[in-house]
N, C-alpha and C positions, 0 to 999 in steps of 0.2 A: 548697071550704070557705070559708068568710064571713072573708075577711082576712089569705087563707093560699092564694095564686097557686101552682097546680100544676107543676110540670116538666113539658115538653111537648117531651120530644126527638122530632127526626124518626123515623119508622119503619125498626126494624133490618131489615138484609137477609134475604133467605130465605138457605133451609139455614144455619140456625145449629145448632151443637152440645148437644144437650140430654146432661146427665148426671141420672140421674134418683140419689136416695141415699135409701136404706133403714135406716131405726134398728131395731136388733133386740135383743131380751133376753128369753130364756127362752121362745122360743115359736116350737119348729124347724119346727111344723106350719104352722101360720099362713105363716111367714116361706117356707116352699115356695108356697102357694096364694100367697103376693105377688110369687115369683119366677119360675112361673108363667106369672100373670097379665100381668106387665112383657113376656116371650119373646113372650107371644100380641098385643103391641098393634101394630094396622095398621099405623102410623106407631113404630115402636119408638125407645127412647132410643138416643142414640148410644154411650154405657155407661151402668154400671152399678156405683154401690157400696155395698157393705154396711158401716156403721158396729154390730161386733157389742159390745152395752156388757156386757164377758167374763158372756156367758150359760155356764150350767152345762148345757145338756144339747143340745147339739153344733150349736148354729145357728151357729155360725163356720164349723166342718167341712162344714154342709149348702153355706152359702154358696160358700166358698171349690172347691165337688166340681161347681158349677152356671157350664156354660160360656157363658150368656150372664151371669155377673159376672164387670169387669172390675179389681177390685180390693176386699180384703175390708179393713177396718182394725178389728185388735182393741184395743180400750179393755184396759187391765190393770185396772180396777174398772169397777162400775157407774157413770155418768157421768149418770143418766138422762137423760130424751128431748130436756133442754136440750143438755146434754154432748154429747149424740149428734149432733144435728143442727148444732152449732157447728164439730164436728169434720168432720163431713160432707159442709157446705158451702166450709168450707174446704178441703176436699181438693179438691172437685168444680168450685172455680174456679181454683186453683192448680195443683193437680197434672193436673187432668184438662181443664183450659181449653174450660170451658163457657162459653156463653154465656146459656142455659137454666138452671134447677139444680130438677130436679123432685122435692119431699120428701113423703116418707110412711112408718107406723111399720110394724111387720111385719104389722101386722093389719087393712091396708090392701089392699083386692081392687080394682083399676084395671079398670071394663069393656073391652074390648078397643079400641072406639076414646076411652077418656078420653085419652087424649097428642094422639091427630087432633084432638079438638074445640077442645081448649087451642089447638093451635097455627091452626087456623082461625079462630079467635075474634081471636086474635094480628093474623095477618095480615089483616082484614078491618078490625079497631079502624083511626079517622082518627088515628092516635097513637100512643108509647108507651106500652106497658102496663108497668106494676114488677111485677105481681102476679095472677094469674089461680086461680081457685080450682073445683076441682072439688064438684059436687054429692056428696054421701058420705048413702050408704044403709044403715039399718041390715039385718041378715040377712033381715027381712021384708019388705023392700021401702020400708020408711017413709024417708022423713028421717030422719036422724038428727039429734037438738035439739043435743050436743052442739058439729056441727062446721058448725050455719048460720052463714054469714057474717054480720056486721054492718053493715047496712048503710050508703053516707056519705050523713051528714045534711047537709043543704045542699048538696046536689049537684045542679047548676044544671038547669036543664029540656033544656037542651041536650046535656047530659051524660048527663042520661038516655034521653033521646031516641036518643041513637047507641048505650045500650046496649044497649035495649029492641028498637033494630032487629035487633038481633045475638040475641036470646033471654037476653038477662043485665042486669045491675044492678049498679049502681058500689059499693065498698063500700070501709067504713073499715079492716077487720081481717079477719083468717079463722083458723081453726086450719090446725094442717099437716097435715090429713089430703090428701092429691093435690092439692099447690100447686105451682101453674110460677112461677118468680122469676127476674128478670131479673140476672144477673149483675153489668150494669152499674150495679144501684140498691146491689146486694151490696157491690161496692169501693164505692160512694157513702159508706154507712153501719154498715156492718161487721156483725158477726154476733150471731146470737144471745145473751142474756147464757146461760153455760153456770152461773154459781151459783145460778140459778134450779131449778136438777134438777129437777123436773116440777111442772107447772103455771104458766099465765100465761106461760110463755116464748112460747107462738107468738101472742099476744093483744098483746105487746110489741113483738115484733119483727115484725111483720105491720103495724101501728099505725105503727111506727117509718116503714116501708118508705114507705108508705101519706099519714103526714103530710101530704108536699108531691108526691105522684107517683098514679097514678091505678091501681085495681085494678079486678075484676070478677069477679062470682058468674058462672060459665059452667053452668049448671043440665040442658045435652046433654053433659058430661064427667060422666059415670057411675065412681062406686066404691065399695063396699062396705067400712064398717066395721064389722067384727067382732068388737065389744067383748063384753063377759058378758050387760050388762045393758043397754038401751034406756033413757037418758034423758040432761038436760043436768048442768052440773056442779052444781048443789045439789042431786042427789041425794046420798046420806049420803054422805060422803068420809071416815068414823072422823079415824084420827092423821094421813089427811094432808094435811087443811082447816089444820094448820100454816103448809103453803107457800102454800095457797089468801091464806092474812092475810097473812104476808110478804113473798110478791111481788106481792101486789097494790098494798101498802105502800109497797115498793120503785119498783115501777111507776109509782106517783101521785107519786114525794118525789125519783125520781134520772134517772127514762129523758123523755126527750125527745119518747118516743110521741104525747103528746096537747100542744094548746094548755089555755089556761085554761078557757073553758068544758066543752070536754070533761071534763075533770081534777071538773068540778061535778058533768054531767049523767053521767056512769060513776060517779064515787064513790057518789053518790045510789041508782044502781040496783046498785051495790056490796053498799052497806048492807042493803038493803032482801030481796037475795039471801041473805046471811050471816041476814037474822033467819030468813027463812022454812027457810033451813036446819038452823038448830039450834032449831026448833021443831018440826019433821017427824021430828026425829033419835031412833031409840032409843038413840045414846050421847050424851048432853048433857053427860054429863063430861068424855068425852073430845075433845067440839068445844067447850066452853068450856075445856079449857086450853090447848086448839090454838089457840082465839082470843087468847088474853092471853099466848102463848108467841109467836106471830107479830105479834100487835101489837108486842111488846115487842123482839123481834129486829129487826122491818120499821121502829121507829125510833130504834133506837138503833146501827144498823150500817149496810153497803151493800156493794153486788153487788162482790166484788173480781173484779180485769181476769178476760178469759181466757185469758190466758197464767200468772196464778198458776192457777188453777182446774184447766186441763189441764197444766200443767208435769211430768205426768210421763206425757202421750200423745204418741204417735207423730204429730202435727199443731201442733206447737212453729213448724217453720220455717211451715208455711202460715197460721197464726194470726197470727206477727209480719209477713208479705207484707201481707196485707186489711188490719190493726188498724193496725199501729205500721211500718211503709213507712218507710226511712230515704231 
């Protein structure tokens, strides 16, 4: 990136510990085909955990009943997918001392070798990687627009060159749909923002990762998401284009994610998302008061830590290890 020198640690050792973590809520079907899919991968993770955000109809119990998971943590509320994965990561480098931390939600279907390709892509990169991202297909076989990575603009020829040899592409951000994360970027810059509770957290904290450290689209890491509907996010989002405005908000006015021009060229295509949205929308009302409700929130407040946020989850001591380290 044009003025913004990347971190370039040496290449970590083999066999490192991958803990892969699964956010789940309300979808014990799903979250079996993702548990699954994890037992069937050639190279398998080294655990396994389920972060359940207290779903109602027994994906804790499925979780906790499946012998290749190696520890279930139950949320006492919904926390959503930010919550989940804040909590989860921090288990999964704390408690479970990974060096890996591989994230995806319950409705997440990992081809059998997507973990082998990650970790070949890994070890074949002249470099550390922070971030490696799997290709995510919807149930027909398409891409899914959703969870394409973005890719880094200004990323030198050389750069690309070593990725392109490898079958991939350097990128700026990705969703958490089957991301490998390097643990050591994890203690760098700590975790997810959890008062984010869904949307833009993994657009933030992927960005964040991403800054000054180098990722990659791996496009031979196969996974299926199995979302309702096929599309990206300015498809209609009703009431909860809310959090779409106020952490994007957030995003642009408190997180560290982007430099200045970024902060231009996203907002720009920000905007321009937001109109075609609530112009395509058969609820306008209800995405214009989402927009002037998050407008409004996204600047007149900010993301409190995440130790107020989860202060009353089971992930307290591993939150203040990563964040606030005495």
């Amino acid at each position: 990136m044009p003025g913004s020198p990347l971190i370039d640690d040496s290449v970590a050792a083999p066999g490192e510990r991958v803990v892969a973590v699964v956010v789940a809520w309300n979808r014990r079907e799903l979250l079996g085909q993702c548990l699954d899919a994890l037992a069937a991968q050639r190279r398998p993770a080294n655990a396994i955990v389920v972060v359940d955000n207290a779903s109602t109809d027994g994906s804790a119990d499925l979780a906790a009943a499946r012998d290749v998971v190696d520890e279930v943590i139950a949320m006492p509320r919904n926390t959503g997918g930010a919550g989940g994965f804040t909590a989860g990561i921090a288990v999964a480098v704390v408690r479970q001392h990974a060096d890996l931390v591989w994230i995806m939600d319950d409705d997440t279907i990992p081809g059998p070798g997507c973990l082998e390709s990650l970790l070949d892509v890994r070890a074949l990169y002249p470099g550390r990687l922070a971030l490696l991202a799997s290709r995510a297909d919807w149930k027909d076989g398409r891409e899914h627009p959703m969870n394409t990575p973005r890719s880094r603009l200004g990323a030198s020829s050389a750069e690309r060159s070593r990725a392109a040899s490898l079958g991939c592409r350097p990128i700026r951000s990705s969703s958490f749909v089957s991301v490998l994360i390097d643990a050591m970027a994890i203690r760098a810059e700590g975790l997810p923002v959890a008062d984010y509770f869904l949307w833009n957290d993994d657009f933030e904290y992927t960005a964040r990762l991403l800054r000054h450290r180098r990722g990659l689209y791996v496009p031979a890491a196969r996974a299926r998401h199995l979302t309702k509907a096929f599309g990206d996010s300015s498809a209609d989002p009703g009431p909860r284009f809310y959090r779409e405005v106020r952490n994007k908000i957030w995003l642009f006015t408190h997180s560290q994610a982007l430099n200045g021009w970024e902060r231009v060229v996203y907002g720009a295509s920000t905007l321009r998302r937001w109109a075609r949205t609530v112009r395509a929308s058969r609820e306008r009302a209800t995405l214009g008061s989402g927009l002037w409700r998050g407008l409004v929130d996204g600047l007149t407040a900010r993301p409190r830590r995440n130790d107020e946020v989860l202060a009353d989850c089971p992930v307290a001591h591993e939150i203040q290890e990563l964040e606030n380290p005495r």
